[in-house]
N, C-alpha and C positions, 0 to 999 in steps of 0.2 A: 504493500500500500504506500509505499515513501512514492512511489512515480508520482501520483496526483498532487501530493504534494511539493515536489520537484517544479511540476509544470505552473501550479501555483504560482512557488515564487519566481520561476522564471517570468510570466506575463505580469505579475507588479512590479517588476524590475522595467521591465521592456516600456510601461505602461510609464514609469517615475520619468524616464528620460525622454519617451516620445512625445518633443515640444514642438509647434507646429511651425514650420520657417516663415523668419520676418517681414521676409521678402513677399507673401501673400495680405500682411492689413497695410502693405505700401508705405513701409518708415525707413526703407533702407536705400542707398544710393543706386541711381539706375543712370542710363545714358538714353538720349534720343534715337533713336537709331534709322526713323522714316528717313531719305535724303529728300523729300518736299518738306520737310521740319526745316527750315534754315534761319528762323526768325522768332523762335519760341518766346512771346512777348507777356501771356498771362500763363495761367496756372490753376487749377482748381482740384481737389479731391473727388472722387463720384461719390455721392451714396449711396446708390443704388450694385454700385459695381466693388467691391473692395480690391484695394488694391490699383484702381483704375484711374489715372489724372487726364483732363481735358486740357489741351492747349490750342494753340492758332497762333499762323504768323502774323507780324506785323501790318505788312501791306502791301500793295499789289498780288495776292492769292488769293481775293474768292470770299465765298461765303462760305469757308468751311471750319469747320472741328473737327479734333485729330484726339481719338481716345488711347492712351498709351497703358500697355501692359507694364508695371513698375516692376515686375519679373523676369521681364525679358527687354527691356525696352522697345518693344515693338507696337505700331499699330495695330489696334484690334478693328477699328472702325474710322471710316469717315462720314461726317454727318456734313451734310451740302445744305444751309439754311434755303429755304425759297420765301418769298415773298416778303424780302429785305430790300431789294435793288441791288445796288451797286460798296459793298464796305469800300472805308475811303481810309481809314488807320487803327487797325483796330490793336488795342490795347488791354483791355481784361477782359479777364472771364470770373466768373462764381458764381456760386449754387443758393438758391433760396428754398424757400420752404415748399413741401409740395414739388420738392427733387428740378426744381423750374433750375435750367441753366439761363444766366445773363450775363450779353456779350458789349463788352463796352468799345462802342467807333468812337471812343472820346478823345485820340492823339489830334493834335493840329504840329502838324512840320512847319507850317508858316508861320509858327510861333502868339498864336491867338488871334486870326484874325477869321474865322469862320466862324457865321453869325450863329450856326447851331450845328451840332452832334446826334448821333445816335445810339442809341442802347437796342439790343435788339434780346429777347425771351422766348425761349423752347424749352417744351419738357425733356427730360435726360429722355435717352431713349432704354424702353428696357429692356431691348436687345441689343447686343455689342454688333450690328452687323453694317456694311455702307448700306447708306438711306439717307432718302429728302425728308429734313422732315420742317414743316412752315412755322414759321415764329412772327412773332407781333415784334413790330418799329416802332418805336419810340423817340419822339424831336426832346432834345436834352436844347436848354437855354440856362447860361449864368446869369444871377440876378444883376451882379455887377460886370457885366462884358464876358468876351468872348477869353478864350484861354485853351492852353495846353493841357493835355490830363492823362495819365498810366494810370491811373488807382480806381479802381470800383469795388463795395465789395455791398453786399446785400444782408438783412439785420437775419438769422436764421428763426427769428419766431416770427416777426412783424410785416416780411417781403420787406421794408424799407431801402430805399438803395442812397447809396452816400459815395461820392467821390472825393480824391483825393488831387486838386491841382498840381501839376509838375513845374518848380519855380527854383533853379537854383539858390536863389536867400529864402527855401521857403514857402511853403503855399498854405493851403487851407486846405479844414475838412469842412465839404459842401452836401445839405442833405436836400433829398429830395422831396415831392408830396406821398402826402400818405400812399397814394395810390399811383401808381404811372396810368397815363393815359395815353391813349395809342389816336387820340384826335386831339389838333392841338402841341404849344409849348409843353414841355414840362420845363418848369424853374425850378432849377438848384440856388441853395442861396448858404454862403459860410458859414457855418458855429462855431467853428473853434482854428484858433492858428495851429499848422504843424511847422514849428521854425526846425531852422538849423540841418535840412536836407534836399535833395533835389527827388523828389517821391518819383520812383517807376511802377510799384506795385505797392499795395496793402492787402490785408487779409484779417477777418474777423473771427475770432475762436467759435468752435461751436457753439459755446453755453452762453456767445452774447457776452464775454467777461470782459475780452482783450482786443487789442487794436495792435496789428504791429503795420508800420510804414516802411518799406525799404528804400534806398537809392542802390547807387550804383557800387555803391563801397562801405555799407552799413545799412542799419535797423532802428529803428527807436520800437518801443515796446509801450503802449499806453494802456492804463483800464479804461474802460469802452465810458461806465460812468454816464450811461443815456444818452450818449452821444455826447457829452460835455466831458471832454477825454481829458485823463490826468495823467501827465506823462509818470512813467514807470523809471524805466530803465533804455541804454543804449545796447545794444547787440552787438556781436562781433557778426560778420558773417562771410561764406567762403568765398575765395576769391576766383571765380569762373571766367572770366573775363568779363563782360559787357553785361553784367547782372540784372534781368529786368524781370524778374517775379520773384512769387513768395505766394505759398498757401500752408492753411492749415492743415494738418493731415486728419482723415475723420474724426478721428479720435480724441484731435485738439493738444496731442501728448508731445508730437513733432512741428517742424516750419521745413517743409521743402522748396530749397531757392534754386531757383532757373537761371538761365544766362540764355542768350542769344547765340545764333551760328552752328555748324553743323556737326553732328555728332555731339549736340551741348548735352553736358553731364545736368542732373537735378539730384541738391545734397541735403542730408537732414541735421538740423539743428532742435538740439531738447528745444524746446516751447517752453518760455517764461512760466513761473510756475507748476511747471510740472513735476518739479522733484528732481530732475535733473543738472543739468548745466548750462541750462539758458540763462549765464548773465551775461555782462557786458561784454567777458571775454569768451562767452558759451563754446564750446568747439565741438559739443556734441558726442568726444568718444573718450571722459571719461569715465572712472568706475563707476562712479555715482549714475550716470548717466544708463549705463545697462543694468541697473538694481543691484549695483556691489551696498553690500550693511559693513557691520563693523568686523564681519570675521573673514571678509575677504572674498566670501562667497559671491560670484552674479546671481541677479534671482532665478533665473532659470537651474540653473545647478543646485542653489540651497532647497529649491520645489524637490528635486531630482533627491536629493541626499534625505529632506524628511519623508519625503515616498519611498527609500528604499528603508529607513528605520523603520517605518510603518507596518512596510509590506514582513521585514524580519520579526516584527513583533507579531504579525500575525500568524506567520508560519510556524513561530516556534510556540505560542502559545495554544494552536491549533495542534503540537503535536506532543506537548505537554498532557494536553486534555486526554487524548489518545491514550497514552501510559498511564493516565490515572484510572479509565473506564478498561482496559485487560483485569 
């Protein structure tokens, strides 16, 4: 009779160690790998897909989004917006509530002088496969003129959408109406200064808490604070070359930053409060950062080490019992 108990502890053994790889909830570094990717401008997490980030180039390519495997870095999908016209610089992307992706035409190259923009919204698709699928336009107008813009990012309970001007001394965070309407201006109008950066990308945690702004060579880190943002902290962030996104990862645990150009790499950084190493100088890999505690252990191993006591404590009191009942 020891066999069964052999196989026993062999499957809690197998069971303590079989941790699922990282590289499926998308927190681990991947590279671009489509060669139509040349311009990877925004960034976004799927929710629907794990694992899965939306981007889009810059401009001059289309009305499309590009779903990328964070596994493989490969394309799974292309989604070809219709009933958008013509994108003129498109700049973000992110996810609102009700899995709605929103694609921000808010770049001006002319340096502000187009009297309006667009945001354009499609549901994720919840199949990974190439499809058209139609999305509503949206006219974006600043209350005080016209301007530059990388940053959109969308409130995850409220739809709310708030952009991020691009101003090397400096811009604003601009919100919009409660509602976006698809007839008509929508006016965006400032609430709060973001100094001290030249914004390419922002991104909003999931829970609604935090606000992080990137440029092209840093982060600042805000609490969201109802839109009345209180700066935090500044970010270290990696150095890609020509850095133009940032999103949260779903889980809100990670910040994966993009860079422009081909074959661009996308790198993760703990997220400000998360227990790991997101402060100023965050770099993301150390111990603290992969659930090292005080005995040295990462969390995946110390899980592994109390499942294998576990599993021994129940073998051997399973076979204790045994010798008492002969």
């Amino acid at each position: 009779m020891r066999r069964p108990f052999a196989f026993l502890a062999a499957a809690l053994l197998v069971g303590a160690f079989a941790v699922p790889a990282s590289a499926a909830d998308g927190d681990e570094e991947f590279t671009i790998k489509d060669p139509r990717i040349t311009e990877s401008s925004g960034l976004t997490a799927s929710r629907l897909h794990p694992g899965i980030y939306w981007t889009h180039n810059d401009s001059d390519d289309g009305a499309y989004l590009y779903a990328v495997d964070s596994a493989t870095g490969e394309t799974v999908a292309t989604i070809t917006m219709a009933g958008v016209g013509s994108p003129r610089d498109v700049e973000a992307i992110s996810i609102g509530p009700d899995n709605q992706i929103y694609v921000g035409d808010i770049g001006d190259n002319l340096g502000g002088t187009w009297p309006y923009v667009w945001i354009y919204r499609l549901p994720e698709p919840k199949n990974l496969r190439d499809q058209t699928v139609r999305a509503t336009q949206y006219v974006v107008k600043y209350s005080d003129g016209a301007r530059d813009a990388e940053s959109l990012v969308v409130h995850p309970k409220t739809g709310r959408v708030y952009i991020v001007d691009k101003n090397e001394k400096g811009g604003h965070l601009y919100e919009g109406p409660a509602e976006l309407s698809p007839s008509g201006a929508n006016v965006f109008r400032p609430i709060a200064a973001v100094p001290d950066l030249e914004a390419t990308d922002a991104t909003l945690s999931p829970d609604a808490e935090h606000l992080v702004v990137r440029s092209y060579f840093g982060a600042i880190a805000y609490d969201w604070n109802g839109g009345k943002i209180k700066r935090k902290e500044r970010l270290g962030v990696p150095f890609l070359g020509q850095g133009e996104s940032v999103t949260y990862t779903a889980d809100g645990k990670k910040l994966m930053y993009g860079a422009e150009g081909a074959d661009s790499s996308v790198e993760p950084q703990d997220a400000p409060g998360s227990g790991g190493s997101g402060s100023p100088s965050g770099s993301g890999s150390s111990a603290a950062s992969d659930g090292a505690g005080g005995d040295g252990l990462t969390g995946n191993l110390k899980t592994g080490a109390i499942a294998v006591a576990v599993a021994c404590a129940v073998l051997f009191g399973l076979r204790g019992l045994r010798r008492r009942r002969r």
